[in-house]
C-alpha atoms as one frame of an Amber mdcrd trajectory, in Angstrom:
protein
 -98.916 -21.727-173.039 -96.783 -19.915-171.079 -96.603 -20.432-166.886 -98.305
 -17.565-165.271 -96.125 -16.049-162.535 -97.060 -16.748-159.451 -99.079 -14.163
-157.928 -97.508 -11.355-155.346 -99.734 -10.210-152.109-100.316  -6.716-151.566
 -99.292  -6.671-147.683 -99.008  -3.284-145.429 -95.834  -4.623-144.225 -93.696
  -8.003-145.434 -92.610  -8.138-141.908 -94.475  -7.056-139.319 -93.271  -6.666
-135.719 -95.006  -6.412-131.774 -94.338  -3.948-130.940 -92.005  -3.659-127.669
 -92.774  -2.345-124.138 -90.548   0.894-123.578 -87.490  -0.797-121.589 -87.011
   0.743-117.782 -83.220   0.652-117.168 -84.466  -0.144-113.189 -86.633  -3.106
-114.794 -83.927  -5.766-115.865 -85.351  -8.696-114.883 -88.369  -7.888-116.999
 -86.900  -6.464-120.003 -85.252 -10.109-119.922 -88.071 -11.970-119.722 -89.949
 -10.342-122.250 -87.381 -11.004-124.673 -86.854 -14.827-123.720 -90.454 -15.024
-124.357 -90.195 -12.658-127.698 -87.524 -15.131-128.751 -89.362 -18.212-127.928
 -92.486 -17.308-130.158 -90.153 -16.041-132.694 -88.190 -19.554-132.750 -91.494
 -21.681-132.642 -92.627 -19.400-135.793 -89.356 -20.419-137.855 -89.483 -24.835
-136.642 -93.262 -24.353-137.976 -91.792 -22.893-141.048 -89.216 -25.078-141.487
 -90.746 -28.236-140.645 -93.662 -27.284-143.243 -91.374 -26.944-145.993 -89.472
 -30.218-145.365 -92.798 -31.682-144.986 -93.873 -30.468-148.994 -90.290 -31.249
-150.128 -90.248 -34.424-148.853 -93.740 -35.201-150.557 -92.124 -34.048-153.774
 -88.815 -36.572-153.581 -86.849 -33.323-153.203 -84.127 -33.431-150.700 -83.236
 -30.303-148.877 -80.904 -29.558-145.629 -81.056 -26.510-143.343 -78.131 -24.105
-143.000 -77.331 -20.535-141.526 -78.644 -19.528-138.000 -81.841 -22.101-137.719
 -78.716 -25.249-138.413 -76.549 -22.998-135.830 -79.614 -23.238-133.404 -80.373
 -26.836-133.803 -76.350 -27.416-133.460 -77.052 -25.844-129.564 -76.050 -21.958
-130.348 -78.301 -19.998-127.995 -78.978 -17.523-130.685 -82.999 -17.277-131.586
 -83.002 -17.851-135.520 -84.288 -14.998-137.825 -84.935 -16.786-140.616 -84.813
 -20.170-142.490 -81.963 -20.971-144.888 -82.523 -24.383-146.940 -80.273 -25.753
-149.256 -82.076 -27.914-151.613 -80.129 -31.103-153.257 -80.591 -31.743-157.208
 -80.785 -35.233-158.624 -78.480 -35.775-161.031 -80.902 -38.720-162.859 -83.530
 -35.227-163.284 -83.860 -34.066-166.795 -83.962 -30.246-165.602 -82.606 -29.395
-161.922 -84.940 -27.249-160.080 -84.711 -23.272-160.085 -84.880 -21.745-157.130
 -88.304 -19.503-158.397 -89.516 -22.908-159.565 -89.227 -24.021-155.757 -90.827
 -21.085-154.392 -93.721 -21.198-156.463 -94.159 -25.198-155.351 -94.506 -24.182
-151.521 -96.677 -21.159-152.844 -99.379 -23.977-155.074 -98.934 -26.380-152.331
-100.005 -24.364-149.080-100.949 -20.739-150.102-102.960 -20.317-146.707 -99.049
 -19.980-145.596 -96.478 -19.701-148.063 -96.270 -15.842-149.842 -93.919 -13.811
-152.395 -93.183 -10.242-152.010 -90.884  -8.012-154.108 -87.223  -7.877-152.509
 -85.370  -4.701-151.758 -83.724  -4.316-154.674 -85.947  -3.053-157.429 -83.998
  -4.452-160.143 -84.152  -8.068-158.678 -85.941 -10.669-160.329 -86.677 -12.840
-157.778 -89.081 -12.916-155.494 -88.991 -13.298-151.746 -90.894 -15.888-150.055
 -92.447 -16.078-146.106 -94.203 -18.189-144.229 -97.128 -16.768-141.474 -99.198
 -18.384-139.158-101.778 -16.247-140.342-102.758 -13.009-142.360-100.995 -10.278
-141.020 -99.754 -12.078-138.136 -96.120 -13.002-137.096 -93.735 -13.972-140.379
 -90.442 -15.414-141.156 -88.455 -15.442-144.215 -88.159 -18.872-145.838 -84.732
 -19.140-148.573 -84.605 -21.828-150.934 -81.173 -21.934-152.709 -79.982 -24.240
-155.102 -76.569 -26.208-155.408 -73.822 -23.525-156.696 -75.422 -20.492-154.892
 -71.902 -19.063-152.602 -70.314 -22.413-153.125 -72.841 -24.385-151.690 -72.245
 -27.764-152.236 -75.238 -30.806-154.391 -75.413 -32.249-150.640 -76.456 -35.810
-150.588 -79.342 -36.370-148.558 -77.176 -39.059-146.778 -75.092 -36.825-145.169
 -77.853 -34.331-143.367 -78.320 -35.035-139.781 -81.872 -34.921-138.664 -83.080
 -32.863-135.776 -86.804 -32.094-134.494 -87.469 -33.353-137.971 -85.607 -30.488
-139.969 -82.756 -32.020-141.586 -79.209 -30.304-141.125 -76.029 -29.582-143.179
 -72.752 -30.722-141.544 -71.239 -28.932-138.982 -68.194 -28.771-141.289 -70.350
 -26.625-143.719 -72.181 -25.102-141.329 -68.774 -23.704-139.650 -66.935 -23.158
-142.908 -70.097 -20.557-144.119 -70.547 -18.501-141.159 -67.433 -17.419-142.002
 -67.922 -16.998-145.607 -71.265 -14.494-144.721 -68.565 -12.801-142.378 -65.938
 -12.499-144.826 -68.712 -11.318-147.430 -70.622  -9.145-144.493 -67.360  -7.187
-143.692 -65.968  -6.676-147.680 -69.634  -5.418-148.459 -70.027  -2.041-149.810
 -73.843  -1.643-148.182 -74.441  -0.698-145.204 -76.941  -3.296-143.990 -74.798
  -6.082-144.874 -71.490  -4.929-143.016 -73.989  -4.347-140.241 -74.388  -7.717
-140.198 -71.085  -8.893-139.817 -70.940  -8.563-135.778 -73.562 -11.339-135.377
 -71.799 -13.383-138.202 -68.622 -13.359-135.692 -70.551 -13.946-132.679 -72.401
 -17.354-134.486 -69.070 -17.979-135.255 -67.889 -17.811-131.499 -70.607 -20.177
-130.440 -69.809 -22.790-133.196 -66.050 -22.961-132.121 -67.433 -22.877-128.553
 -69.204 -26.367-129.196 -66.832 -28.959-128.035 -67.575 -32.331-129.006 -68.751
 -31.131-132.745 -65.122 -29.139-132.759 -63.077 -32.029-131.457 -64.883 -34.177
-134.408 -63.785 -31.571-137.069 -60.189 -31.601-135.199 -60.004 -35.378-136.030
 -61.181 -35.659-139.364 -60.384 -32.430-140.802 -62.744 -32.719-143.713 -61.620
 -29.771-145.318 -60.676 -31.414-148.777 -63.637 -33.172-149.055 -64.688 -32.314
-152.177 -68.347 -33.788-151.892 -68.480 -30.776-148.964 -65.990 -28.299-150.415
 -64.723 -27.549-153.745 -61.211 -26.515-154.493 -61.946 -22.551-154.700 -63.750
 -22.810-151.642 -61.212 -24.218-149.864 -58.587 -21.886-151.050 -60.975 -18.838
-150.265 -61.769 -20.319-146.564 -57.754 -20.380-145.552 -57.594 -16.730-146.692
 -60.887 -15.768-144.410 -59.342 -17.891-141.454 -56.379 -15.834-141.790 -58.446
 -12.276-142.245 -61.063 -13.395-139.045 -57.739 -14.543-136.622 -56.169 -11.044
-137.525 -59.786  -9.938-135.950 -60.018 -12.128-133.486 -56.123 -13.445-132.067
 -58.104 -15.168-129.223 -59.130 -17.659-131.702 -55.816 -18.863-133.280 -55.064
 -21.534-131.735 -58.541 -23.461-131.957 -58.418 -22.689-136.494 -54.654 -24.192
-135.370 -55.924 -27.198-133.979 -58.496 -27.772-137.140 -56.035 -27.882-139.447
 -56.022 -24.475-140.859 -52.185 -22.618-141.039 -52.582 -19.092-138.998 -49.942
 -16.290-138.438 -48.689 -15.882-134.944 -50.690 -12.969-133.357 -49.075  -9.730
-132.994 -47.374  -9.017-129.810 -49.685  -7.016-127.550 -48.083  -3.691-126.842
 -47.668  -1.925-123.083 -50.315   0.074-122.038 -50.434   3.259-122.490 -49.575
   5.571-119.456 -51.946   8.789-119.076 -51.737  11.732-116.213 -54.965  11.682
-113.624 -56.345  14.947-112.172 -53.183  14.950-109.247 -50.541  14.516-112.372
 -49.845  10.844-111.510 -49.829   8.565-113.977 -52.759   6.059-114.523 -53.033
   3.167-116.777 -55.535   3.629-119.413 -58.386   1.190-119.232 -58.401  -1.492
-122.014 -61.590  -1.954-124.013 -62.238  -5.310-124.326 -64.428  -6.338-127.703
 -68.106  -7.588-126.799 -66.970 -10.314-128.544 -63.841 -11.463-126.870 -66.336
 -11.967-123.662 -66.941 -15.171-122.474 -70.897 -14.815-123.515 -71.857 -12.888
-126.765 -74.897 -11.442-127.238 -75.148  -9.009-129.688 -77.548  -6.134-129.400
 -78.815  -3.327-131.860 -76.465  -0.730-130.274 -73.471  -3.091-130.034 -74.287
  -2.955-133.477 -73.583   0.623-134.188 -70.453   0.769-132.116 -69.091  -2.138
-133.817 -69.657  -1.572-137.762 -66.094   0.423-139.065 -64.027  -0.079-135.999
 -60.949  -2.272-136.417 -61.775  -5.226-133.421 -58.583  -6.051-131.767
């Protein structure tokens, strides 16, 4: 008999959001408060999540590892984390590796009071998206399970996850490496919502290279041609996007430099530009720095729009 499909819940909205206070450009302090405590709910919504997965994975002998921005979180990126990414090891001694719809529907038997599918955007899709919620309609977050192969992902031994407020963790050296493969894949996309994306991909990318003692390990050991970690392609594909993201970002040259990676000189910066004022004397034009190229990045809907199509310099 065949497996019935797990079942999909009619919801009036997959992801349902508070709605905000109208911000007061005289009330700064508050509008920052309210968001520290936005993002703190919204962070203690996603550990739940993602320690209640480990916690059914682990009961089933199935080894998983976080990645994306929940890994980048745990690493110490201040950056609340949307969602949770988990990359899910396969046994070779298993008859039949997992499927990643097989996996879903697991967490979905095992705890239905929280685990739920939905149909994904794209109405052709055949898989289904799963979330976790505290409760019916309340507060959700997307849980994705991916399998070994999925964008070069790698069969990660559960030996070499780190463990942290019991979720366990891909390398940094993986974690680095695919932040800026989603960049690289953000900023080639053809659809919109992906490329708008791509600013927050750089920015994660930022605070990664911004964490000193995980950096100076990668600087040492330079694990690049690990092939447990990274196959060949992979590697080959990740010189070409340290190349394309320097040409974005010159600042960054020298630390890709001092991991290992081969980067063009940046080009020469050019004299600025001289423009008349309202008395006919000459003024220099003002140079627009790059949200980015601050010293802290935080990247906000309408950086967002400004950002998407505009060479960054």
């Amino acid at each position: 008999m065949a497996e019935a499909a797990p079942k999909l819940e009619q919801v009036p909205d997959a992801t349902p959001k508070a709605k905000r206070p109208p911000r007061h450009k005289g009330n700064t302090a508050a509008n920052a408060a309210n968001k520290a405590a936005r993002d703190d709910a919204h962070f203690a919504l996603v550990m739940e999540a993602a320690q209640a997965t480990v916690r059914i994975f682990t009961k089933e002998a199935i080894p998983c590892a976080s990645f994306g921005s929940l890994a980048t979180k745990l690493y110490g990126s201040s950056r609340c984390p949307k969602d949770v990414d988990l990359l899910i090891y396969q046994d070779p001694a298993l008859e039949e590796p997992w499927a990643a719809e097989q996996l879903k529907k697991l967490l979905l038997d095992k705890d239905p009071r929280h685990f739920y599918l939905t149909l994904p955007r794209d109405p052709e899709a055949t898989y289904r998206v799963l979330w976790y919620r505290q409760s019916y309609l309340g507060p959700t977050c997307k849980v994705d399970v991916l399998i070994p192969g999925t964008m070069h992902l790698p069969n990660l031994p559960p030996t070499l996850s780190k463990w942290i407020n019991n979720v366990p963790l891909v390398p940094f050296s993986l974690l680095l490496l695919h932040k800026l493969q989603g960049w690289d894949d953000h900023r080639l996309a053809e659809e919109d919502y992906k490329r708008r994306k791509m600013p927050q991909d750089a920015a994660d990318i930022k605070r990664l290279l911004g964490m000193e003692a995980l950096v100076k390990e990668l600087v040492n050991s330079k694990p690049w041609a690990d092939r447990v970690l990274f196959s060949e392609e992979f590697e080959e594909l990740t010189k070409r996007r340290v190349k394309d993201y320097c040409a974005e970002y010159p600042k960054h040259v020298q630390k890709w430099r001092e991991l290992g990676f081969e980067v063009p000189d940046p080009p020469v910066a050019t004299e600025k530009k001289k423009k008349k004022g309202k008395k006919g004397k000459k003024v220099e034009a003002p140079v627009v720095e790059h949200e980015l190229e601050k010293e802290e990045v935080e990247v906000k809907p309408e950086m967002v729009a400004e950002t998407v199509g505009i060479a960054l310099v």
